[in-house]
VEXVOFI-945033 format. One line per 10 residues: number of its first residue (from 0); their letters; for each residue x, y, z of C-alpha. Coordinates in Angstrom, 1 decimal. Layout:
NUM) a) X/Y/Z | ...
END
This chain:
0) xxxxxxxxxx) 31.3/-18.1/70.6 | 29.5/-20.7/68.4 | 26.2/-18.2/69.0 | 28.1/-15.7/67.2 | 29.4/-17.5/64.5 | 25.8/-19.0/63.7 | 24.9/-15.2/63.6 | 27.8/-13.9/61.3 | 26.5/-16.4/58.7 | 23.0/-16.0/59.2
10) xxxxxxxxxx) 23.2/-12.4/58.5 | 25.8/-13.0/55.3 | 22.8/-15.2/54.0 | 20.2/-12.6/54.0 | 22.4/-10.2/52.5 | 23.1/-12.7/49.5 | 19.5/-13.1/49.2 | 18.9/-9.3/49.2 | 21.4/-9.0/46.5 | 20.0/-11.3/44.2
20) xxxxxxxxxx) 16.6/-9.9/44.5 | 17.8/-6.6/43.2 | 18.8/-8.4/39.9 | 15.0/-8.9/38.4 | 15.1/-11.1/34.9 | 13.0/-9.1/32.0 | 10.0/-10.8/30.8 | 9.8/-11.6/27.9 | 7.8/-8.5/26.7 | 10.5/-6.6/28.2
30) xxxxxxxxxx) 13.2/-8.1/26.1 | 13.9/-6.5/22.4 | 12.3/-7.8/19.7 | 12.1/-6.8/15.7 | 8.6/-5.4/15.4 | 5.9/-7.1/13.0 | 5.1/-4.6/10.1 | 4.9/-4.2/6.4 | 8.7/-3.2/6.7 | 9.7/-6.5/8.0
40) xxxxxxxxxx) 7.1/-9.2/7.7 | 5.7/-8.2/3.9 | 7.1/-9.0/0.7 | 6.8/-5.5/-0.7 | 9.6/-5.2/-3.2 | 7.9/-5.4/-6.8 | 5.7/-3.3/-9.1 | 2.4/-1.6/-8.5 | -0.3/-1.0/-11.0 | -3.4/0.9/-11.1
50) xxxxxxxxxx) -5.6/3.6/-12.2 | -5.9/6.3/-9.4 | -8.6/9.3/-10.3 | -8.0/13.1/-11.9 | -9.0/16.4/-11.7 | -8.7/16.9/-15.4 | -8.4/13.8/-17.3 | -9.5/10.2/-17.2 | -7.2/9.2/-15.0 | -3.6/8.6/-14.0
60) xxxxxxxxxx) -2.1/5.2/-14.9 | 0.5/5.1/-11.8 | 3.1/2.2/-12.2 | 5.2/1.9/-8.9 | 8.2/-0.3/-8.9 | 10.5/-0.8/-5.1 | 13.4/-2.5/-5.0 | 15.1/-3.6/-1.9 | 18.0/-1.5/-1.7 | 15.1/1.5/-1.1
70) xxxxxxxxxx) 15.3/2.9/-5.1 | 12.1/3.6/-6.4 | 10.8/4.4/-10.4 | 7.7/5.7/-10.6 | 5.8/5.4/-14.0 | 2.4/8.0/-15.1 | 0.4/8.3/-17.9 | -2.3/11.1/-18.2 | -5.3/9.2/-19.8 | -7.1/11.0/-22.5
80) xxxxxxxxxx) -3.9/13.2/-23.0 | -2.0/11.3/-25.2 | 0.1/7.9/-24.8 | 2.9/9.8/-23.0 | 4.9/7.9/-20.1 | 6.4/10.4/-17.7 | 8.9/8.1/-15.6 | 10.8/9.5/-12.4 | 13.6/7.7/-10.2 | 14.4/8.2/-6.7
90) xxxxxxxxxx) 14.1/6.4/-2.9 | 12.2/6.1/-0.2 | 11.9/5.9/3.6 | 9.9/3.8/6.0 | 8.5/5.7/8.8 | 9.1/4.6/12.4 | 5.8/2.3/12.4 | 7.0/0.8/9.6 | 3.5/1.1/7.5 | 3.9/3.8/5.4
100) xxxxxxxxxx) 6.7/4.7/2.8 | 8.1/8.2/1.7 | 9.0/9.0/-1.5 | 12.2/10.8/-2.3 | 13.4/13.0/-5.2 | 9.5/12.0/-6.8 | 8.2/16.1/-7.5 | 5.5/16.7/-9.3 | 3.2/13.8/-7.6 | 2.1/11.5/-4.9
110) xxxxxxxxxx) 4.8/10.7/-2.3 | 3.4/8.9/0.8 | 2.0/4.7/0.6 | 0.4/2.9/3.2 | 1.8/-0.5/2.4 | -0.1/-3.5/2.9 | 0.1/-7.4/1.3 | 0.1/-6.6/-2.3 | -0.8/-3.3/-2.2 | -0.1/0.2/-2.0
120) xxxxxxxxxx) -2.7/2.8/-0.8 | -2.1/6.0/-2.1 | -2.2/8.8/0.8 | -2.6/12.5/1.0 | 0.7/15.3/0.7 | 0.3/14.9/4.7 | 0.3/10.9/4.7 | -3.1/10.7/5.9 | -5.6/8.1/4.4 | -8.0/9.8/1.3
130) xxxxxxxxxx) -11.2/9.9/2.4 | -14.4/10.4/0.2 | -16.6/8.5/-2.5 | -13.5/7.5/-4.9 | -11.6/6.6/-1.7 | -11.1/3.3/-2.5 | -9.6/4.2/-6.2 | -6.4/5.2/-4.6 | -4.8/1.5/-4.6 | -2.1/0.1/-6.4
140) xxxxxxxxxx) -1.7/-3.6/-7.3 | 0.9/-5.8/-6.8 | 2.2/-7.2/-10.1 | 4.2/-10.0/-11.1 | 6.5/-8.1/-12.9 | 8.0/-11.4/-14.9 | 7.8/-11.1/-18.6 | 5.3/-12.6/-20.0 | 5.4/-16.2/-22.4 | 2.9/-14.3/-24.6
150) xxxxxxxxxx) 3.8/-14.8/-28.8 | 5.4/-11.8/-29.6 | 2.5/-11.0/-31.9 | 0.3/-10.1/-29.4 | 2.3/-7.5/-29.0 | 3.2/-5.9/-31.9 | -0.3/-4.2/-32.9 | -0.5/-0.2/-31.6 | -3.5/-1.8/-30.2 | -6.4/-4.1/-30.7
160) xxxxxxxxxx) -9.3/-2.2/-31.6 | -12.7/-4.0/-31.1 | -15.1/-4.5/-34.2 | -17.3/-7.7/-32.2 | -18.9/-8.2/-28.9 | -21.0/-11.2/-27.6 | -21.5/-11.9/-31.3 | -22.6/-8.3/-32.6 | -20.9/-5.6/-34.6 | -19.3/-2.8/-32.6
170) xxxxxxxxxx) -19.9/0.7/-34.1 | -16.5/1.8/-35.0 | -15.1/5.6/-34.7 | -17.1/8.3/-36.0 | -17.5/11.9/-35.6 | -14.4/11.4/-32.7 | -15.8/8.8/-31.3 | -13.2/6.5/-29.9 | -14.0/2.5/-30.0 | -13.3/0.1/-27.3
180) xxxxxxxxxx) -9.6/-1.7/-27.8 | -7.0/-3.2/-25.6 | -3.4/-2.9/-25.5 | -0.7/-5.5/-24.1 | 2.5/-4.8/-22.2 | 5.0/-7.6/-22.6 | 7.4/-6.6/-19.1 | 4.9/-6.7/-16.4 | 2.1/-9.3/-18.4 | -0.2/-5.9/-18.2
190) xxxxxxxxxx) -3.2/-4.3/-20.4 | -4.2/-1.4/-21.2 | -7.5/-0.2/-22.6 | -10.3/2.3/-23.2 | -14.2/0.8/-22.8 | -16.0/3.5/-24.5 | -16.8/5.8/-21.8 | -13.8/4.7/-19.4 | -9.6/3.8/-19.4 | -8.7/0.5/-17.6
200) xxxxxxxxxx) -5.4/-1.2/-16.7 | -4.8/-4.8/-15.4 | -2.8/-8.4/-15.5 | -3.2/-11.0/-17.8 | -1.7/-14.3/-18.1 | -0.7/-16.3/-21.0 | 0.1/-20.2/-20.8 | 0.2/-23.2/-23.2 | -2.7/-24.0/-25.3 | -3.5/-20.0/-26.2
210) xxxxxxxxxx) -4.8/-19.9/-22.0 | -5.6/-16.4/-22.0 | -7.2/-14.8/-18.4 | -7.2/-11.2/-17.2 | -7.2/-10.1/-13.4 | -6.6/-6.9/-11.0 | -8.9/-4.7/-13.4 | -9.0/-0.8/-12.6 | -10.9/1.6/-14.3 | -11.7/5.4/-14.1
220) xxxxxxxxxx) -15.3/6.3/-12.9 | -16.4/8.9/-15.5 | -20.1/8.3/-16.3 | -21.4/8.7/-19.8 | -24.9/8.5/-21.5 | -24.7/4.5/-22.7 | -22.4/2.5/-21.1 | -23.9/-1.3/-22.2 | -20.8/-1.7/-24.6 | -18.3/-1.1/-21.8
230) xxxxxxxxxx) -20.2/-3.0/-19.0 | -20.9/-6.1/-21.3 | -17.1/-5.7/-22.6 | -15.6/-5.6/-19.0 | -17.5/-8.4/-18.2 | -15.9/-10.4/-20.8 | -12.7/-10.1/-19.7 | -13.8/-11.5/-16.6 | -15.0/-14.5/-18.2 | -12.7/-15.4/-21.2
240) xxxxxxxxxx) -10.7/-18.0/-20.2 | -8.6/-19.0/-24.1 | -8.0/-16.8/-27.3 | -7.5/-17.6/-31.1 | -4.6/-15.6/-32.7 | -3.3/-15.3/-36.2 | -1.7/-11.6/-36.4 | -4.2/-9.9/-37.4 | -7.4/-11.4/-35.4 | -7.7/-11.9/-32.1
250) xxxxxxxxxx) -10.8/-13.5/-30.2 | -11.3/-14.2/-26.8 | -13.6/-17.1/-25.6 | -14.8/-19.0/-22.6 | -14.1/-22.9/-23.3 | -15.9/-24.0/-26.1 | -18.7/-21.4/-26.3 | -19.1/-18.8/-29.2 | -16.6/-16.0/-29.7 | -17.1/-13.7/-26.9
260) xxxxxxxx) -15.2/-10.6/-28.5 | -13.2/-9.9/-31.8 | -10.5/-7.5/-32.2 | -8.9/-6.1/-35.3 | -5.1/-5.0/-34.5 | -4.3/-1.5/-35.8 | -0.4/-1.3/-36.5 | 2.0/1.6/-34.8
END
């Protein structure tokens, strides 16, 4: 009798052991997690700058601003066409990746962005990457999108035409022949400008004690017969570090050296 007891619980054992064994735990790559992409792990809400090429102009000055709740305003201007802004509102989607956003309501343009840290890479109608030589133009900049502590001054000119480079006169328009300027945005701290041969965009930043710098430069890639004026101006923009400013003058230096470039301001 006590054999068959002894049995009866041996056997109810292995049965609890069985049925526990069917109940596997799920490893930890088997348990649900929130994937790490651009969607989730980036900072992406902001405003996008850049300069992205043409078929028929200079290039297309392409402002991008996303805001969290998935609204988008998207911002062009045709260079070499005129100073008009087209602006057009809508959303956007993520796709399942979580890389790459969709435009919504946007016609007319360029809806698909790979989305990386601080950037935007424009794609192709299909969302693929653009491929080529000017490859590599296709990429908006994150900006800071604060407004800028800049005297309003700075501001107020149509633009700021240059008459002076690296101490030497520059020749001013003739025969329609436009001259090298530079233009300030106040919302955004951004400039706009034309280098004789080529439109550019960027950042600057303006701080106490006239601390003038400019950053994130893109320009268009036409070539032109003499481009020393542009090259030796777009290098010093990446050198001046301080300006002088009295409303009608400004002049851009690096520390205490001579004046590296003057600019006459031409009113609206």
């Amino acid at each position: 009798m006590r054999t068959r007891i002894a049995l009866i619980a041996l056997a109810v054992i292995v049965v609890s052991l069985g049925a526990c064994a069917s109940k596997p735990t799920a490893s930890p790559a088997q348990r649900t997690t929130t994937p790490d992409n651009s969607a989730n792990s980036l900072d992406w809400a902001g405003i996008y700058a850049g300069v992205v090429p043409c078929a028929d102009c200079e290039g297309i000055e392409t402002n991008v601003t996303l805001n969290k709740d998935l609204s988008c305003l998207v911002k062009t201007r045709y260079l070499g066409k005129g100073n008009k802004v087209y602006e057009r509102q809508g959303t956007f989607t993520w796709n399942e990746e979580g890389n790459t956003i969709h435009l919504q309501g946007i016609p007319g343009g360029p809806d698909y962005y790979l989305v990386g840290e601080n950037v935007l890479i424009q794609l192709d109608r299909q969302g693929n990457r653009i491929t080529g030589a000017l490859a590599a133009n296709y990429v908006l900049r994150k900006t800071a999108g604060a407004t800028t502590q800049a005297p309003d001054i700075l501001f107020e000119p149509a633009y700021w035409r240059l008459t002076e480079l690296l101490g030497k006169p520059v020749e001013q328009e003739h025969e329609g022949k436009k001259v090298p300027s530079l233009t300030f945005e106040k919302v955004g701290s951004r400039i706009n400008g034309f280098g004789g041969c080529n439109s550019f965009s960027g950042a600057f930043e303006f701080t106490a004690g006239n601390r003038l710098r400019f950053s994130k430069i893109a320009m268009t890639q036409m070539a032109c017969l003499d481009m020393t004026v542009e090259t030796e101006f777009m290098k010093v923009l990446e050198t001046a570090d301080n300006c002088y400013l009295d409303g009608q003058v400004l002049v851009l230096h690096r520390a205490r050296m001579a004046p590296l470039a003057r600019f006459q301001a031409v009113a609206k």
